[in-house]
N, C-alpha and C positions, 0 to 999 in steps of 0.2 A: 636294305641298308641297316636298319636298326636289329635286325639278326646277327649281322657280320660284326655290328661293333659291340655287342655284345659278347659276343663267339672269340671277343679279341677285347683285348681290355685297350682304349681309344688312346692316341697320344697325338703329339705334334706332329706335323709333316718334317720328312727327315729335310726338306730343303730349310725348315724354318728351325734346326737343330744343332745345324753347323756351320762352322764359320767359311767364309765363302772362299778360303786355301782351298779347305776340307773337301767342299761341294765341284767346285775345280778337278780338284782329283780324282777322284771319284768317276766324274761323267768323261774326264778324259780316259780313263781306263776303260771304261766300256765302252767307249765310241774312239777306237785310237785312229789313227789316219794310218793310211796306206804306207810302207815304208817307200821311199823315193826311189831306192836302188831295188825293189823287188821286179823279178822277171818270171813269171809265171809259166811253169813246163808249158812246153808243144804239145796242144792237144791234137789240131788239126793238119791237115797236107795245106798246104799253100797253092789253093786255087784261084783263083780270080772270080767274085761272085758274079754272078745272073743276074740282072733285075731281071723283077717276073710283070711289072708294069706297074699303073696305077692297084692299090691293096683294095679289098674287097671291100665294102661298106659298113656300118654295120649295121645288121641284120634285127628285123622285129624279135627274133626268136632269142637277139640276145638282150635285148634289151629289157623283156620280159622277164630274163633270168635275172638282170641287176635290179627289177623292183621285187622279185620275189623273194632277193637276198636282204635287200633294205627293210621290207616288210617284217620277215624273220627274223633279224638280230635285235637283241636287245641290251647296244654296245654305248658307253661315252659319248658323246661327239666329239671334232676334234676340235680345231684353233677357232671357226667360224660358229662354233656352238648348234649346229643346224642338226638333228638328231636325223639318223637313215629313214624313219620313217615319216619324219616331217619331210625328206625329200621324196620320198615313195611318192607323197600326196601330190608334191608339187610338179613329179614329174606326169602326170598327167594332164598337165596343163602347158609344159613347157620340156615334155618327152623331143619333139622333132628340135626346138635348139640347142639341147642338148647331146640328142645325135650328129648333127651337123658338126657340134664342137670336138665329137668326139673322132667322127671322119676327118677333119681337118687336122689334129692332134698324129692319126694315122700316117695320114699322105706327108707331112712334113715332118715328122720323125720329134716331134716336141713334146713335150709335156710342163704345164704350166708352171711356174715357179710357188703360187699360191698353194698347191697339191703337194709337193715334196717337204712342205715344213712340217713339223709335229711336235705337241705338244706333251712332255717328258712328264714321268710319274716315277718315282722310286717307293718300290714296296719293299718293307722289310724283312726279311727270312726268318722264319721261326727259332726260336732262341739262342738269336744272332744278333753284337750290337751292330746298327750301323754306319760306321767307321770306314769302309772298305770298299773297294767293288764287286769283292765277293758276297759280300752280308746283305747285297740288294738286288733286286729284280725289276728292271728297268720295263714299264712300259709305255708306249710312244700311240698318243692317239692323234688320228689323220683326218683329214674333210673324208667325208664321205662321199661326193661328187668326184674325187680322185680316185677313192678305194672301187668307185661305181665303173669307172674306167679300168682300170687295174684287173676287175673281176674280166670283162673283154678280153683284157691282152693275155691274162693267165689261160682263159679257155681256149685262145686260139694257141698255144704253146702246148698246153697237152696236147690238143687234138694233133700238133705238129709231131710231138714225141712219139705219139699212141700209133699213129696213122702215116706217118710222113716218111719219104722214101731212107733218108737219113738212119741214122742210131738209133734206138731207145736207152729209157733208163735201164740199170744195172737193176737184175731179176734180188741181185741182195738187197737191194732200198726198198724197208715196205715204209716207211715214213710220210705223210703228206701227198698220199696217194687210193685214187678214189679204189673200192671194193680189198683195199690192205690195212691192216690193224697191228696193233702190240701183239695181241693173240696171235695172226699169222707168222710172226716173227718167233715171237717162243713156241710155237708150234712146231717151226723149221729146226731149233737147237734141239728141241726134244726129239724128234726125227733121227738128226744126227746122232746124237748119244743113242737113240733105238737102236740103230743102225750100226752104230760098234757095238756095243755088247750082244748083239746076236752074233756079230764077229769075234768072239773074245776080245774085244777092246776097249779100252779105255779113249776117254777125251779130255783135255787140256784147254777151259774155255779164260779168254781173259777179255773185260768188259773195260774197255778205254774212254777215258774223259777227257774233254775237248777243251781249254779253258777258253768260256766268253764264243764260244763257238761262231753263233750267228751271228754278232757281232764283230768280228774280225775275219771273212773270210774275205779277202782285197779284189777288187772290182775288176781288176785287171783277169781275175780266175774266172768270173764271171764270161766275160767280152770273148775268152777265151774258149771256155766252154761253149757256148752262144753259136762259135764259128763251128765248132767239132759239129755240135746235133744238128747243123746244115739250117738252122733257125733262118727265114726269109730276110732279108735285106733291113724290109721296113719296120720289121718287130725288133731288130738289133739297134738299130739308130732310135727309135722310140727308148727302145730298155738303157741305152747308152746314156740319151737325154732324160729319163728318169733317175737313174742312180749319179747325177753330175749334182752338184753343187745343191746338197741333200742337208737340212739341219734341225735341230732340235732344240726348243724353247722350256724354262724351265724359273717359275717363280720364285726368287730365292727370299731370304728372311726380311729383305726391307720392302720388296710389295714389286720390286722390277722384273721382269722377265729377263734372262741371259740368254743368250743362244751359242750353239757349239756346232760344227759345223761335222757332218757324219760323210766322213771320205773313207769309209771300210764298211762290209759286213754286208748282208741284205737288211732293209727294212721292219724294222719292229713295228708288230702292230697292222701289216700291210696285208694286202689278199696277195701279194708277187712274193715275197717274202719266201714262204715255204719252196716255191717252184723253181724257186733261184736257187734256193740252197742246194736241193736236189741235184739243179744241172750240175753246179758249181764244184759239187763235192762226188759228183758221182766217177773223177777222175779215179780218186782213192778206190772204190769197188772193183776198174776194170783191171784193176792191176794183178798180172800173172803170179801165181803162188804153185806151190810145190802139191803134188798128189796127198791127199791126207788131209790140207788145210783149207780153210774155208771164211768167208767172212760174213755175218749177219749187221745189218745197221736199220736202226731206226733212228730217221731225222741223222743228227749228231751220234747218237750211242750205236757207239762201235765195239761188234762182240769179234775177236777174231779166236780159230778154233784148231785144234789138231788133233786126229787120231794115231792114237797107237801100240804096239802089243802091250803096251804096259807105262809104267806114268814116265821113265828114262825117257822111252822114246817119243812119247808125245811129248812130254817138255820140252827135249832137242827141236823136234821141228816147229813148235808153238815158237820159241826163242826167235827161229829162224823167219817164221810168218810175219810176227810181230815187229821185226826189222823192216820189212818190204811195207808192212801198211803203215809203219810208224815214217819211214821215210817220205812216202808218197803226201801224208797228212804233211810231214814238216814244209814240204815244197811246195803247198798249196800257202802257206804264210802263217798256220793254224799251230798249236803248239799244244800236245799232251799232256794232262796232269798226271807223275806218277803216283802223288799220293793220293788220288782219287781213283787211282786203276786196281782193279779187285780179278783173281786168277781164284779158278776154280777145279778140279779134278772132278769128273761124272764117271763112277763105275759100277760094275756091275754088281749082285748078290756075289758077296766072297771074293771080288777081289781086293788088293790089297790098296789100300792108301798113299798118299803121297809121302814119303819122310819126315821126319819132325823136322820142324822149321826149315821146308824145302823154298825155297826162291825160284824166281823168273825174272833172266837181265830183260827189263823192258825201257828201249831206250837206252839211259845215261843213267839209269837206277836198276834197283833190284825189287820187285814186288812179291809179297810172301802169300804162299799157297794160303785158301782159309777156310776153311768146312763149309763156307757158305757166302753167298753172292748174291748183291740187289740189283736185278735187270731188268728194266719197264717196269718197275712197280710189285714184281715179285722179289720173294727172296727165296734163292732156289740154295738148294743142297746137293750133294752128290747122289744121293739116290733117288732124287727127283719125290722124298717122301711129303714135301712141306711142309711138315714139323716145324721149322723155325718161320717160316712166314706166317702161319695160324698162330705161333705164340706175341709174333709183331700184331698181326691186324688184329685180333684178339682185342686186345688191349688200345689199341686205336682206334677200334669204333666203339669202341666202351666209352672211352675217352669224349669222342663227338658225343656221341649219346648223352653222355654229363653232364656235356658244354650245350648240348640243345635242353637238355632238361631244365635247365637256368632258364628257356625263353618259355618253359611248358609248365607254369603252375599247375595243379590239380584245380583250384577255381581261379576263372579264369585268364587274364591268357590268349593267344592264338586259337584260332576257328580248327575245328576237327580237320577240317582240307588243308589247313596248314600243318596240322600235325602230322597228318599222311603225308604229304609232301618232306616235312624232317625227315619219318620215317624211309620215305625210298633213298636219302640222302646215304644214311646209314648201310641201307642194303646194296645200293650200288658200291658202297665203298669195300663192303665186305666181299660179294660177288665178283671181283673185276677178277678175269683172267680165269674165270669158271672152265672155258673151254680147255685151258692146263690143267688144272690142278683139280676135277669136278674124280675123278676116275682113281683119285687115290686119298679119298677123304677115311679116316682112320675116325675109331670115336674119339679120342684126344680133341681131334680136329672138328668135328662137328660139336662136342662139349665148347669149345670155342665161340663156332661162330652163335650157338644158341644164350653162350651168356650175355654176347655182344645184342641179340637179337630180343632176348627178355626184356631189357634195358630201355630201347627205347620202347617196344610195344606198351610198358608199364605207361610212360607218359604219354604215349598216343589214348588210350584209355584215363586217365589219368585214376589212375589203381595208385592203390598204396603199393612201396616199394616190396613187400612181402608176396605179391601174387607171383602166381609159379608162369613160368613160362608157357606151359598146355595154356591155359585159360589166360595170358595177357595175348598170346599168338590168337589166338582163337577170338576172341573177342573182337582183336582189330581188324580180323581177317588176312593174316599176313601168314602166308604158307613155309614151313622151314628152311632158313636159307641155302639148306644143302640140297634139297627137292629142285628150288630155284637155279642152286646152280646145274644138277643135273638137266633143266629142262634147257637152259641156255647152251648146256655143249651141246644138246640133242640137235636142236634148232642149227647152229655152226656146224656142226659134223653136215647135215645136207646141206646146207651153202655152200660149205668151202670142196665137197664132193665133188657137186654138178659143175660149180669153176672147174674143177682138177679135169673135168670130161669134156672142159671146151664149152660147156651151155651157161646162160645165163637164168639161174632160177628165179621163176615168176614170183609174183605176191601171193597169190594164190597157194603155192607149193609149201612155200614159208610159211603162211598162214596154216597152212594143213598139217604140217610137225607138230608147230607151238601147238595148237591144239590137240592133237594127240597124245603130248608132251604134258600139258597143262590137265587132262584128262586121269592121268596116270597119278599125277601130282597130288589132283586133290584126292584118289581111292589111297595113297599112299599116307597120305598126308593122316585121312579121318583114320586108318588102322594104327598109324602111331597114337594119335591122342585116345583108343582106347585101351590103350598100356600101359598109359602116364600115371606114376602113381599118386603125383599131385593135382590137382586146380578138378578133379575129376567131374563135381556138382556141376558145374558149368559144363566142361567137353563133355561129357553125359547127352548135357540137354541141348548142343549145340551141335554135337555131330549131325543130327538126324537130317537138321536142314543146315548144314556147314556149305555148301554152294550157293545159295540162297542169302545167308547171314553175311558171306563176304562180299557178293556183290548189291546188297543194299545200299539206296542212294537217297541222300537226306535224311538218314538216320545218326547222328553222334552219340556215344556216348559219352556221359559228362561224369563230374564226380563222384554223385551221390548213387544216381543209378549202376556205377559200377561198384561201388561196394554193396548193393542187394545181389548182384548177381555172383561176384568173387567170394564172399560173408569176409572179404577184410574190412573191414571198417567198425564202426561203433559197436561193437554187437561183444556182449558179455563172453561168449564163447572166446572169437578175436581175442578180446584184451587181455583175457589169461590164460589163454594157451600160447599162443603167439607172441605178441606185445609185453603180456607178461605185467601187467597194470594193474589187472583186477585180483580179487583176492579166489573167486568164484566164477564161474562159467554164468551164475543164475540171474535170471532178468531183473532188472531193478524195478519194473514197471506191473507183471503181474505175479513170479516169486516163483513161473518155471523153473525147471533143474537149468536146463539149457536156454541161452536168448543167442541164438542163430540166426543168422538173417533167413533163414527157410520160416523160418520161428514170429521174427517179424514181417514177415510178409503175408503168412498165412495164421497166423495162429493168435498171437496176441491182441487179449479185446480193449487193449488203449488203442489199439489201431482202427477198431473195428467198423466205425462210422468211413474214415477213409477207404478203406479196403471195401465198404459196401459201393462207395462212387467206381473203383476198379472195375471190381467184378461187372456190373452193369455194361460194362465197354469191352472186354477182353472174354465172360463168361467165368462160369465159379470154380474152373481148375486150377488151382496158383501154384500147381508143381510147376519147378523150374523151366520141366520141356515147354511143357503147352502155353505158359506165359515168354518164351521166346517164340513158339510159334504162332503166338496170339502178335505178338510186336511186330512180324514180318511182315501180318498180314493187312491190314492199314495205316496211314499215319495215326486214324482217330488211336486207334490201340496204343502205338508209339506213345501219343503224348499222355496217353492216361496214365501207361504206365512209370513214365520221364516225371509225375507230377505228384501223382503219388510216392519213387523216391523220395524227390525233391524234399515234401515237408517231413515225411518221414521222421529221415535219416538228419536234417536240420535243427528236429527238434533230439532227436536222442544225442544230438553234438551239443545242444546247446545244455542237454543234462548235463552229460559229460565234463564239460569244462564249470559248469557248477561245483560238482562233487569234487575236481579238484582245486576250485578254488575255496573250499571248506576250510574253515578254519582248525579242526581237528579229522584234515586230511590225512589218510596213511602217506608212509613212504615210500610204497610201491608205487604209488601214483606220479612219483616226483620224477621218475626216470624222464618223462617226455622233455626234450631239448627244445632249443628256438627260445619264443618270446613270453610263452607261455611259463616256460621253464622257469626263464629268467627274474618275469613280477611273480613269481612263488618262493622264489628263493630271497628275494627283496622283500615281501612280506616278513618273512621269518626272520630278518633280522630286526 
């Protein structure tokens, strides 16, 4: 918690911010009620159900699966404050009446009234006031003894859909669906555009936003759906008596809770939630479209698509696509944002572009062609270069990186596993969607993710901001994040293969990529860092055991020891070449030309007593290499050499800040900023 609100500068809760009109409106916009006169299309024939008898029980093997979910989450609690994993505990003392409540729940088609309330949360949208229902992001936390049931009724509904004589979902929904991702989904648009431009064709893709989406799809679409997928009797009257008389509590600014009553939408916050919306919406997917056209959705985000000899005619029939799924969406009671709908043209090397300021009637509006389109989190272009998504995420994990660097002083600070931990934050963020965009990384593009990547490894290290990338990567062990992304499509190219052939691939098969993946990565990796033309004194001495250094455990490095190994830090050389402080490279301590941290660690005899206690531990070679491979090789080595920095480099800081607080200081010295800067420049007045 104290990372996030640091990561975000703290303020009031928006319920304690507005006046309770304000807060009124607001939750009634996101939670609207069903209109009275809505009639939800004919999904289904009009048969007369089966019962199939008494429902099945439920079974140990699920119930195993509701503690293994409680055990794993590490979510809120909701209205009863009772955390999942304080019920994990309790249900092995009170598992059988618990099941019994939950067969009972079954056979009479109920669900508790104590289970459907939830407790409201509005988060704020990034630099957004919140005034509106768009500027908030409503979350709704539930008992977890409901959500434990919920998880039951959701598995036996897949397993209905997956298995059951009935329908399945629409092959376009990969949303909220087990072995489907974002990835598979821009995997399929980029197909399609493959697949014209080997055709000489162009494609016409436009990316539809839904307003308030899962909140407002009407129950009645639901109930309806329910019947079409041939769903059993007793799961519908259950899901019936779940989604009835559903509300949401919400503290406002004098200390009461109000509650609003939620008669639209599926459940926020819910395990059914997702599964609903899928049935719900998957009306919109089956609906017939003209040869050429096609529709991609995840969850809500709906891409619909057209090919054709040229951008004329794919606009014509996109226009025309766009009408058929724009209707189907309105019928379901759901309603389109045009100004958040974004049209995009995919063409090939040399052919020609869209017109200037060419449009698409979407809807009751006109939405303008635009070089480029944000879909799942990417931002794609017409030639599928990524150019403009490495110039967004670029600068976004740079950004995180800046905002973690606030919680990552050089002394310290968060424990070195928390800093790894920022750190994969960052690379997951940079990474996402590898499996697109790994196979058309440009140097532009890689100079990107490496600046993003420099950034936080510095404070993982806690290096001064001047170490180069070779040597902050290398130190914290963090391999290139375009190596990573390559190993990551490796990995998904045999996944999504062995699916494509029908098999489902083992752990083992997977394991055996990554690893060969990861093999390649690091021989790749060590011959990049011997090209690098900076940080070289360390990748030198680190390649040799670069396997070895990255997977050490209980090893950190801290401040000081990383400036002996980087020579940023105190060292004469540093401060006038770099820093730009000193007037001389020359040691202040024995009148060397050069004071190098090579210099200080192996040569200079003020050190000499300390560096007699090293050697005795590590042995008398203090080149770079061999004192990292002395470090490898036990902790005793580790901490001799962690300890030796230590006074080191503490006592030439504590020169340091002497000489410049000298009363017949130079002015080169005055550059240093902060607090140091500041009682120097207060002196002199």
């Amino acid at each position: 918690m104290w990372a996030r609100n640091k990561l975000r500068a703290q303020s009031a809760p928006i319920s304690d911010t507005l006046q309770p009109d304000q807060l009124g409106r607001i939750v009634g916009e996101l939670f609207p009620d069903e209109p009275e006169d809505f009639v939800p299309p004919r999904m289904a024939r009009q048969t007369p159900d089966t019962e199939e008898g008494v429902p099945s029980p439920v079974t140990e093997a699920e119930m195993e699966a509701v503690i293994t979910r409680l055990q794993s989450k590490k979510r809120a609690p909701g209205p009863d404050g009772v955390h999942g994993r304080v019920l994990a505990i309790a249900l092995g003392h009170l598992g059988d009446s618990l099941r019994e409540l939950f067969d009972c729940c079954l056979r009479s088609g109920q669900f508790p009234e104590a289970w459907k309330e939830g407790r409201l949360c509005l988060l704020p949208k990034a630099g957004r006031t919140p005034d509106s229902a768009s500027a908030v992001r409503p979350v709704v936390l539930l008992n977890e003894a409901g959500k434990a049931l919920e998880k039951i009724v959701a598995s036996r509904l897949v397993q209905h859909l997956e298995e059951g004589s009935g329908p399945g979902l629409s092959e376009s929904q990969f949303g909220f669906r087990a072995r489907r991702s974002t990835v598979d989904a821009l995997k399929r648009l980029r197909a399609v555009t493959g697949e014209a431009e080997q055709g000489r064709e162009v494609v016409v893709a436009v990316s539809l936003d839904i307003a308030n989406a899962f909140n407002s799809l009407p129950h009645a679409v639901i109930r309806e759906a329910l019947k079409y997928f041939g769903v059993p009797p007793y799961l519908r009257r259950l899901l019936e008596a779940y989604l009835s008389d559903r509300r949401v509590g919400l503290e406002n600014r004098s200390g009461s809770v109000e509650w609003w009553r939620v008669g639209c939408g599926v459940p926020q916050g819910s395990v059914l939630g997702p599964i609903l919306w899928d049935i719900g919406y998957d009306w919109v997917l089956r609906g017939r479209l003209l040869p050429g056209m096609g529709v991609i959705c995840y969850a809500d985000d709906t891409l619909v698509y057209s090919r054709g000899r040229n951008y004329k005619e794919a606009a014509r029939l996109a226009e025309v696509g766009l009408d058929l799924v724009i209707s189907r969406i309105e019928s379901l009671g759901l309603r389109v944002r045009i100004d958040k709908t974004e049209a995009l043209l995919f063409r090939g090397t040399g052919r020609k572009g869209p017109p200037p300021e060419a449009t698409l009637q979407v809807g009751e509006g006109r939405v303008r062609m635009s070089p480029q389109m944000k879909y799942l989190g990417l931002i794609l272009d017409g030639g599928w270069t990524f150019g403009p998504h490495f110039a967004m995420v670029g600068p976004k994990v740079v950004k995180a990186a800046s905002a973690l660097g606030r919680l990552l002083p050089n002394l310290g600070g968060p424990s070195a596993a928390c800093r790894q931990l920022y750190s994969g934050v960052c690379r997951s963020m940079a990474t996402y969607g590898a499996p697109v965009w790994a196979d058309r990384l440009t140097a532009k593009n890689k100079a990107a993710l490496r600046a993003a990547q420099r950034t936080i490894a510095v404070r993982v290290i806690r290096g001064y901001r001047t170490v180069s990338w070779a040597a902050a990567t290398a130190l914290v062990g963090d391999p290139p994040w375009e190596l990573v992304a390559e190993v990551l499509a490796e990995t998904y190219s045999y996944v999504s293969g062995r699916r494509a052939l029908g098999e489902n691939p083992t752990l083992d098969g997977i394991l055996r990529v990554h690893r060969i993946g990861q093999e390649a990565l690091m021989r790749r990796w060590g011959e990049d860092l011997a090209v690098q033309p900076y940080g070289t004194r360390v990748t030198a001495a680190i390649r040799p055991v670069l396997e070895r250094w990255m997977r050490r455990k209980r090893k950190p490095l801290t401040f000081r020891p990383t400036q002996i190994l980087t020579g940023h830090g105190c060292f004469g050389d540093y401060l006038y070449r770099t820093a730009q402080r000193e007037p001389t490279t020359e040691c202040h301590d024995c009148g060397a030309a050069v004071d190098s941290a090579q210099h200080t660690l192996e040569v200079c005899p003020r050190w000499a007593v300390l560096r007699q206690g090293l050697t005795s531990v590590i042995g008398g070679d203090l080149s770079l290499p061999s004192v990292i491979t002395a470090m490898l090789g036990d902790d005793e080595s580790w901490k001799a050499m962690v300890s030796f920095c230590e006074t080191v480099m503490s006592q030439k800081e504590a020169d340091e800040r002497m000489r410049e607080e000298a009363a017949d200081v130079a002015s080169i010295r005055g550059r240093r900023m902060g607090v140091r800067r500041r009682r120097y420049l207060m002196r002199l007045l």
